[in-house]
MISE-943045 format. One record per residue: x, y, z of N, C-alpha, C in turn. Coordinates in Angstrom, 2 decimals. Last residue first. Layout:
! MISE-943045
ATOM; X; Y; Z; X; Y; Z; X; Y; Z
...
! end
This chain:
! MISE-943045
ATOM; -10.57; -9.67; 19.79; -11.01; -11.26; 19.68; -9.91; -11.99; 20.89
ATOM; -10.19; -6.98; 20.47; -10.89; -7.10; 20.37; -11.62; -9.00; 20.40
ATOM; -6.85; -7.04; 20.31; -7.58; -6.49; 21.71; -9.12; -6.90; 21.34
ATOM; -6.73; -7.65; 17.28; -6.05; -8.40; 18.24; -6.56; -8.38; 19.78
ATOM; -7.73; -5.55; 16.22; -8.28; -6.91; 16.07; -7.93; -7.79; 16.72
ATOM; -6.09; -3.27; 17.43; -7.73; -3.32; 17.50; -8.03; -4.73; 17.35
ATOM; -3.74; -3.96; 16.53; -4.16; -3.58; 17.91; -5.44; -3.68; 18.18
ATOM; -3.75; -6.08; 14.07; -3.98; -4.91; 14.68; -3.89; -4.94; 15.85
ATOM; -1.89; -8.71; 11.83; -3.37; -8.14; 12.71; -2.89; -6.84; 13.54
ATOM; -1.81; -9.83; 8.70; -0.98; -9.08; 10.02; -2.46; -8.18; 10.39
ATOM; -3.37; -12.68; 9.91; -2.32; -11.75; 9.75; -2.35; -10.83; 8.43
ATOM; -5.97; -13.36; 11.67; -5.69; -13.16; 10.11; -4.43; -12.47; 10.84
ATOM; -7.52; -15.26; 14.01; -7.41; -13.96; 13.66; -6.30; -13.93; 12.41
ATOM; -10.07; -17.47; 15.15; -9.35; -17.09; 14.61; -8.61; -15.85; 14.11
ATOM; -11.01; -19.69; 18.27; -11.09; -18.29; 17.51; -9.77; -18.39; 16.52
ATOM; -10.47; -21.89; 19.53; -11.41; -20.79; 19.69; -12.02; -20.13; 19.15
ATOM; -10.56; -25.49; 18.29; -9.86; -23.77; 18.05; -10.68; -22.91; 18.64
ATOM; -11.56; -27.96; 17.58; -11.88; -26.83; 18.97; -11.24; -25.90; 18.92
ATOM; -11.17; -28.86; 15.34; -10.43; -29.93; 16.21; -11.03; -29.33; 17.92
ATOM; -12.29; -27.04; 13.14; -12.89; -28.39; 13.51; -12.47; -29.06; 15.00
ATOM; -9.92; -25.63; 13.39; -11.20; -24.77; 13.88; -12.13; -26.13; 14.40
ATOM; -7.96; -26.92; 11.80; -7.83; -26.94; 13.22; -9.39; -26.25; 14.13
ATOM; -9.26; -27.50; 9.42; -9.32; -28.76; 10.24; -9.07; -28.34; 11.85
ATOM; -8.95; -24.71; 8.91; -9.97; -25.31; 9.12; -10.57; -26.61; 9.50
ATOM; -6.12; -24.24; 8.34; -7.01; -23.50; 10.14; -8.39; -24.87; 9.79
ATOM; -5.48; -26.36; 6.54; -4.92; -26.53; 8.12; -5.63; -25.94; 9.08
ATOM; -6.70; -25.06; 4.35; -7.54; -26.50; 4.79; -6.95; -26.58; 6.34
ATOM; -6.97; -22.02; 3.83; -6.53; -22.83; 4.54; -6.57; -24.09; 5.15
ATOM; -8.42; -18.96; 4.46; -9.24; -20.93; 4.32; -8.61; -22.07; 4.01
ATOM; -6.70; -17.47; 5.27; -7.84; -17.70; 6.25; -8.38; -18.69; 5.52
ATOM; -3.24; -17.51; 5.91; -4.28; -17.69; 5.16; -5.06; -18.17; 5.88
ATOM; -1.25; -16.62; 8.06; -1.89; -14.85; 6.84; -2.79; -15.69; 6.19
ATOM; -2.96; -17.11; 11.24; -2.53; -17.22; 10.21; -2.61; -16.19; 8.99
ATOM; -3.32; -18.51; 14.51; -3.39; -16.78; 13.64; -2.59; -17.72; 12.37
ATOM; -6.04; -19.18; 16.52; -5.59; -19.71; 15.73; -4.64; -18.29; 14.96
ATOM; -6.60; -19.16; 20.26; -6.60; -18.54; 18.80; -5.53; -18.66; 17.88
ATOM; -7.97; -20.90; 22.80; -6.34; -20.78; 21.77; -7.01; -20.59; 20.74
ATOM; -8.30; -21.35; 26.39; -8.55; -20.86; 24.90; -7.03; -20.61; 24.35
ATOM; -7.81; -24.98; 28.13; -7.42; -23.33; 27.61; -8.29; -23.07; 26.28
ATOM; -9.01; -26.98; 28.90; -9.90; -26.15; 28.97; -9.28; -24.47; 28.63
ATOM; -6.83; -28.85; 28.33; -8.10; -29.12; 27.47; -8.75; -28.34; 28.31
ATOM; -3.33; -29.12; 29.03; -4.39; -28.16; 29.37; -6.15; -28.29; 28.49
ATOM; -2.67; -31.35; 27.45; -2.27; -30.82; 28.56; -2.15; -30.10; 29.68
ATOM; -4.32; -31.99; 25.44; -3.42; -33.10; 25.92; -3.31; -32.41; 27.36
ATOM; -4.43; -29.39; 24.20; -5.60; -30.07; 24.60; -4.44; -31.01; 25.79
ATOM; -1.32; -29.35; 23.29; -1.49; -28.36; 23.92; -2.95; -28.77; 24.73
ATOM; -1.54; -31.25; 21.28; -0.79; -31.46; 22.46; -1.28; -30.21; 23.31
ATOM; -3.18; -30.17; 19.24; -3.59; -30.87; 19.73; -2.78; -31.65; 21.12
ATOM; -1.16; -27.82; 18.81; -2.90; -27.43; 19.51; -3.30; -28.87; 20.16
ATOM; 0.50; -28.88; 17.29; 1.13; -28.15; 18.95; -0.56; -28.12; 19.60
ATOM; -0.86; -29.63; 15.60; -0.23; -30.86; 15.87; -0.11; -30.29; 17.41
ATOM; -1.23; -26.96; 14.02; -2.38; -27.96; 14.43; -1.72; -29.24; 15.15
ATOM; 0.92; -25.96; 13.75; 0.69; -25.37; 14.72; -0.65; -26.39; 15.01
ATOM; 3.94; -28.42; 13.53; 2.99; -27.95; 13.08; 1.75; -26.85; 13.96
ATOM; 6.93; -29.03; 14.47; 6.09; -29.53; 14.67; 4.73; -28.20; 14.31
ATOM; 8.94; -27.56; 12.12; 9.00; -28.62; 13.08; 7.56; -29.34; 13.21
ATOM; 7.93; -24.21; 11.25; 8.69; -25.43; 10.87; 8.51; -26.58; 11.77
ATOM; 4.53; -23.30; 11.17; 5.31; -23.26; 11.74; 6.30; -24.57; 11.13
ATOM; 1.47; -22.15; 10.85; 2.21; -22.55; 9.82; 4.25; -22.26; 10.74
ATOM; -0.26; -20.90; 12.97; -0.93; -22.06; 12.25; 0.14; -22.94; 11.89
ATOM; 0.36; -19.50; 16.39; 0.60; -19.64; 14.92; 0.25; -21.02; 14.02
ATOM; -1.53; -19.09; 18.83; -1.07; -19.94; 18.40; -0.92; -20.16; 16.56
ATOM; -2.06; -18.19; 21.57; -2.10; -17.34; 20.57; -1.11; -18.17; 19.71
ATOM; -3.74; -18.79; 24.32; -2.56; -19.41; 23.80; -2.58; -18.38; 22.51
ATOM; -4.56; -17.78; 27.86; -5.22; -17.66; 26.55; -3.70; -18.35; 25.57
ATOM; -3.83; -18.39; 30.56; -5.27; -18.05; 29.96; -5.42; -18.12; 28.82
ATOM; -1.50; -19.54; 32.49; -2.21; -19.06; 31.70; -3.29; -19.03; 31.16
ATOM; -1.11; -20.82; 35.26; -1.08; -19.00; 35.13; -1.85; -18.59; 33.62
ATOM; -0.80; -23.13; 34.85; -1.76; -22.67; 35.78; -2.26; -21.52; 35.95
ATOM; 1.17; -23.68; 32.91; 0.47; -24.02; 32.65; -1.30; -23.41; 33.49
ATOM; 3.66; -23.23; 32.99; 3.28; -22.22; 33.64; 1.79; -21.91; 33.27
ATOM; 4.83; -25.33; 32.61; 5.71; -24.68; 33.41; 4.84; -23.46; 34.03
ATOM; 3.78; -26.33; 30.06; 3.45; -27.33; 31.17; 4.19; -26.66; 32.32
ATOM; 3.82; -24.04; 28.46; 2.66; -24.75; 28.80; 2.49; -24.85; 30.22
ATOM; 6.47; -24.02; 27.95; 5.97; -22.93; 28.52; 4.87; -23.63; 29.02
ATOM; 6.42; -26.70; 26.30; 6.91; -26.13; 27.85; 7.55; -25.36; 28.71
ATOM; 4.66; -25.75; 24.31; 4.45; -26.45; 25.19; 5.26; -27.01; 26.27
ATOM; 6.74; -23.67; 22.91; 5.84; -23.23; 23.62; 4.95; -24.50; 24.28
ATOM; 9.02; -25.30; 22.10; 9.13; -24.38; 22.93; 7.86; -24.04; 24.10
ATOM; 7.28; -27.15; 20.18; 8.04; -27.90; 21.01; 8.13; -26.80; 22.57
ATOM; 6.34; -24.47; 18.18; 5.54; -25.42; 19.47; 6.16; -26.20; 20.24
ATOM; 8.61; -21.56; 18.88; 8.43; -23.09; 17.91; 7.57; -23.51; 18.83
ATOM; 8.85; -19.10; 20.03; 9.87; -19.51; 18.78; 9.12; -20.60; 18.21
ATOM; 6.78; -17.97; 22.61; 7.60; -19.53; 22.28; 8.52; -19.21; 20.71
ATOM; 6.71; -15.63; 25.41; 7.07; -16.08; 23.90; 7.55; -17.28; 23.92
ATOM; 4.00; -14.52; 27.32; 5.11; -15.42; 27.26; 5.66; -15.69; 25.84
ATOM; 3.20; -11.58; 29.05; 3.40; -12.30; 28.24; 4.45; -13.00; 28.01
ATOM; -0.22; -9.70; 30.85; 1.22; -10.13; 30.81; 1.33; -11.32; 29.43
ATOM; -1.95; -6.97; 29.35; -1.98; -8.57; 29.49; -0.16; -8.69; 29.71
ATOM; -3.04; -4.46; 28.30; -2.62; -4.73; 29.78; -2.45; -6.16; 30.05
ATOM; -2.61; -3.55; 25.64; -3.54; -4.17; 26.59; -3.77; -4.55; 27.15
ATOM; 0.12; -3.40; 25.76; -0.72; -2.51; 25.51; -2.33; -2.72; 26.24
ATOM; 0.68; -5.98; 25.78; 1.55; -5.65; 26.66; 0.67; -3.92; 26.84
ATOM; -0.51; -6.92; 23.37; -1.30; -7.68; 24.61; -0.76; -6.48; 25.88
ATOM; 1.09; -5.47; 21.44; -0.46; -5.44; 21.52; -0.47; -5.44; 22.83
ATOM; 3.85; -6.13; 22.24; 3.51; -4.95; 22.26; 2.05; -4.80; 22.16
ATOM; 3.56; -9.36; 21.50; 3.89; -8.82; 22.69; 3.59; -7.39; 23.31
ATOM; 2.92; -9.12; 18.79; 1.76; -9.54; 19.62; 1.97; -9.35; 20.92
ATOM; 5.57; -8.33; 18.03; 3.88; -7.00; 17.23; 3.07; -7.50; 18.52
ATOM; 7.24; -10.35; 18.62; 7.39; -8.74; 18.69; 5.50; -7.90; 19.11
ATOM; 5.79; -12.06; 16.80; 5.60; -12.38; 18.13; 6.63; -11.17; 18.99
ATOM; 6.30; -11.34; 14.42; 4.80; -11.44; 14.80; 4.82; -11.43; 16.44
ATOM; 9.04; -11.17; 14.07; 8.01; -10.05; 14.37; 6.91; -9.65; 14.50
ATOM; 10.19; -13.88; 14.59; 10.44; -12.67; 15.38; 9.33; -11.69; 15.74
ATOM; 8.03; -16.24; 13.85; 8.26; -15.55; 12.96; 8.63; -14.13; 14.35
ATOM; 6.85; -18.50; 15.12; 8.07; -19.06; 14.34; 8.74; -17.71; 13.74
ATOM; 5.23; -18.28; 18.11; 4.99; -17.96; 16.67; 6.30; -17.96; 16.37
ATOM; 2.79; -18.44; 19.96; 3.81; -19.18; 20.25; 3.48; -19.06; 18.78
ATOM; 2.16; -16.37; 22.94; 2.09; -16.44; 22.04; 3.46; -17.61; 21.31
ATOM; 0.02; -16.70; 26.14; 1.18; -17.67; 25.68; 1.37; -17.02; 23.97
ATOM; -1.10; -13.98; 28.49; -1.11; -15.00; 26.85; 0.40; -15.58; 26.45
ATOM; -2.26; -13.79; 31.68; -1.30; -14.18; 30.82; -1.43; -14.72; 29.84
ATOM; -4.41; -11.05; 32.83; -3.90; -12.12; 32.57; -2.47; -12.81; 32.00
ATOM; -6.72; -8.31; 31.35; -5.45; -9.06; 32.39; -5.76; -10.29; 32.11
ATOM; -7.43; -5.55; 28.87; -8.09; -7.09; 30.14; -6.69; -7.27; 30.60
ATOM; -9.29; -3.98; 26.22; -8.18; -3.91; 27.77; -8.69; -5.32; 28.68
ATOM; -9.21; -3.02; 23.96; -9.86; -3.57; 24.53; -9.01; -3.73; 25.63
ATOM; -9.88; 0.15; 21.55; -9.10; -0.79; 22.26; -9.60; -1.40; 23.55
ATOM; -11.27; 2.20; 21.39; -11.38; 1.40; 20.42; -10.56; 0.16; 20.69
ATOM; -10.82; 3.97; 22.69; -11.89; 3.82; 23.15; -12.07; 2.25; 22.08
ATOM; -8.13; 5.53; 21.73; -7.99; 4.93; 22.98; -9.54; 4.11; 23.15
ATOM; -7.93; 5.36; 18.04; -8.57; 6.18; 18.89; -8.77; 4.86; 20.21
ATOM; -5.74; 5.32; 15.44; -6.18; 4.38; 16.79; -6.86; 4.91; 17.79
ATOM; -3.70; 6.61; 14.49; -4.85; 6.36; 13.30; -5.95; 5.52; 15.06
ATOM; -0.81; 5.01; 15.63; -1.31; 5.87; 15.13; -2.86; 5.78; 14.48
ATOM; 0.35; 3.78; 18.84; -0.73; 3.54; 17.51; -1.43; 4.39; 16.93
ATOM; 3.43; 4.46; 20.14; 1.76; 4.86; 20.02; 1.75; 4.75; 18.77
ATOM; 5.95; 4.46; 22.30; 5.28; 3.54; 21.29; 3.88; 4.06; 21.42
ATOM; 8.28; 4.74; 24.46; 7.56; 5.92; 23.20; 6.90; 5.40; 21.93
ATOM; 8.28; 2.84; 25.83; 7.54; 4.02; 26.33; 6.94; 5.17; 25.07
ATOM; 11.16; 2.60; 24.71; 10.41; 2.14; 25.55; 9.52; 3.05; 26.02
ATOM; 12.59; 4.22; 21.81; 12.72; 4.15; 23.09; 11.47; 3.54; 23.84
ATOM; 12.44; 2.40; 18.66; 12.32; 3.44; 19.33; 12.48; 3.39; 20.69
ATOM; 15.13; 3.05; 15.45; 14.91; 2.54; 16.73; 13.74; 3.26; 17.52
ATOM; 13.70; 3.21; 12.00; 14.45; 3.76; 13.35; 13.69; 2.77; 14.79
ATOM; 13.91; 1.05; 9.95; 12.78; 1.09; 10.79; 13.45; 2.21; 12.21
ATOM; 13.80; -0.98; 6.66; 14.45; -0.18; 8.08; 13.64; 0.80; 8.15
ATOM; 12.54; -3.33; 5.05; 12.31; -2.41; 5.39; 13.32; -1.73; 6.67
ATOM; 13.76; -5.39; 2.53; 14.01; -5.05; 3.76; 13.63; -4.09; 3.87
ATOM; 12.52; -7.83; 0.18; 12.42; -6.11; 0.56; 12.83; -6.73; 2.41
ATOM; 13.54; -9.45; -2.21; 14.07; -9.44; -1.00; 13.27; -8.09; -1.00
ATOM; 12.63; -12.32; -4.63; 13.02; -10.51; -4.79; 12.90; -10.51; -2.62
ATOM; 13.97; -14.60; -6.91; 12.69; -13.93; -6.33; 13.23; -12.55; -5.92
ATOM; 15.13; -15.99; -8.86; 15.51; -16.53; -7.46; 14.47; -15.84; -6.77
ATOM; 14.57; -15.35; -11.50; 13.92; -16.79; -11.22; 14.67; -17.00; -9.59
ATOM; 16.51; -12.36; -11.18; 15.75; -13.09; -11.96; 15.70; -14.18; -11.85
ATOM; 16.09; -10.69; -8.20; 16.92; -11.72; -8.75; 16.35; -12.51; -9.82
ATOM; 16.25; -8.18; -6.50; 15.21; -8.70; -7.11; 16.48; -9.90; -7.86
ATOM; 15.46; -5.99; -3.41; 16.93; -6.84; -4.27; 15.98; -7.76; -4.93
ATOM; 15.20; -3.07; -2.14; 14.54; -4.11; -2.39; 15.62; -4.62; -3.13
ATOM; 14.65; -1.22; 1.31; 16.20; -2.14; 0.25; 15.36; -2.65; -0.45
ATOM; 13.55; 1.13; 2.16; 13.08; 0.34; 1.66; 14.19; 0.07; 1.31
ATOM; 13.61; 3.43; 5.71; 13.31; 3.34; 4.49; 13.25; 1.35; 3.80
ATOM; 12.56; 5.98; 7.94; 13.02; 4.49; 7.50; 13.17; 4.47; 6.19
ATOM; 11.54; 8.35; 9.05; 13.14; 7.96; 8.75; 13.38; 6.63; 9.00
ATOM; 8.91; 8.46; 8.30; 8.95; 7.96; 9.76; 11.08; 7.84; 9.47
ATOM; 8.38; 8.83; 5.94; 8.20; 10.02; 6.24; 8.75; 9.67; 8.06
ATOM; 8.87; 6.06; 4.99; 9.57; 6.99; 4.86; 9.85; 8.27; 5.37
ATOM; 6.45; 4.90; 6.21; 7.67; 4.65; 6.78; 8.82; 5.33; 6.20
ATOM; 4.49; 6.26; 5.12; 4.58; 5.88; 6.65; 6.22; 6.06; 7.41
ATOM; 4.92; 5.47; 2.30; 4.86; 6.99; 2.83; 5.31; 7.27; 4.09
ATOM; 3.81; 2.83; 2.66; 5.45; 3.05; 2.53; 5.77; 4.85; 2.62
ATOM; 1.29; 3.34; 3.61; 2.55; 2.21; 3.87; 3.61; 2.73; 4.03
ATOM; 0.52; 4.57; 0.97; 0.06; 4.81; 2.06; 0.90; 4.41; 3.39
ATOM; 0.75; 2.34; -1.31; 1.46; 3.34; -1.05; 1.34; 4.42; 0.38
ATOM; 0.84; -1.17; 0.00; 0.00; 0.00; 0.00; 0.90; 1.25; 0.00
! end
């Protein structure tokens, strides 16, 4: 979206892109650093955000999803645990299994699968909630996992709003 990239230019970042004929194409975005505290959602009116407590497990293969979902929840007053991989995040599970509330559970992960981690994750806790996140929403995987008892689902790349809200 040109809108996007305005953002982040006008924000002193900018765009690398590297294109490679039949190897594909690279965009790196840079991103100034920012100081703790000095994080606000632009475009985001305070009334529109959902606020609660507790602890969410997010357990996602990808740095900056599980960055983005830490700063949401951490926004929305929720404490938080990061996994890297399901192996990881089921023992987080079983360690702190009593404290948590909600799982935030990437679909498409290397190793062990995010529908495979869900169904261990039942195994071990079968009365947590766990939202499914993925960038594809029909997806035969969410939708066997929705079948299996999934809570809920939320789409990448998600919001402050969509994220505080489901």
């Amino acid at each position: 979206d040109v809108y996007e990239i305005l953002q982040i230019v006008s924000n002193n970042g900018f765009i690398d892109i590297y294109s490679e004929p039949g190897k594909g194409t690279t965009l790196n975005i840079f991103l100034p650093s920012i100081k703790e505290g000095n994080v606000h959602f632009a475009g985001i009116q305070e009334e529109n955000i959902y606020h609660g407590a507790g602890l969410v497990l997010v357990i996602d293969d990808e740095d900056v999803m599980r960055n983005v979902a830490s700063v949401i929840l951490t926004e929305c007053g929720y404490e938080v645990l990061l996994a890297e991989n399901g192996l990881k995040g089921l023992d987080l599970l079983k360690k702190h299994g009593d404290k948590i509330s909600l799982i935030i559970l990437d679909m498409a992960m290397p190793g062990i699968s995010g529908k495979e981690t869900f169904i261990e994750i039942k195994k071990i806790k079968p009365d947590i909630k766990v939202i499914l996140s993925s960038g594809f929403k029909n997806d035969n995987r969410v939708i066997e996992s929705m079948e299996l008892g999934v809570n809920s689902f939320i789409q990448k790349p998600y919001t402050i709003y969509s994220l505080s809200k489901i």
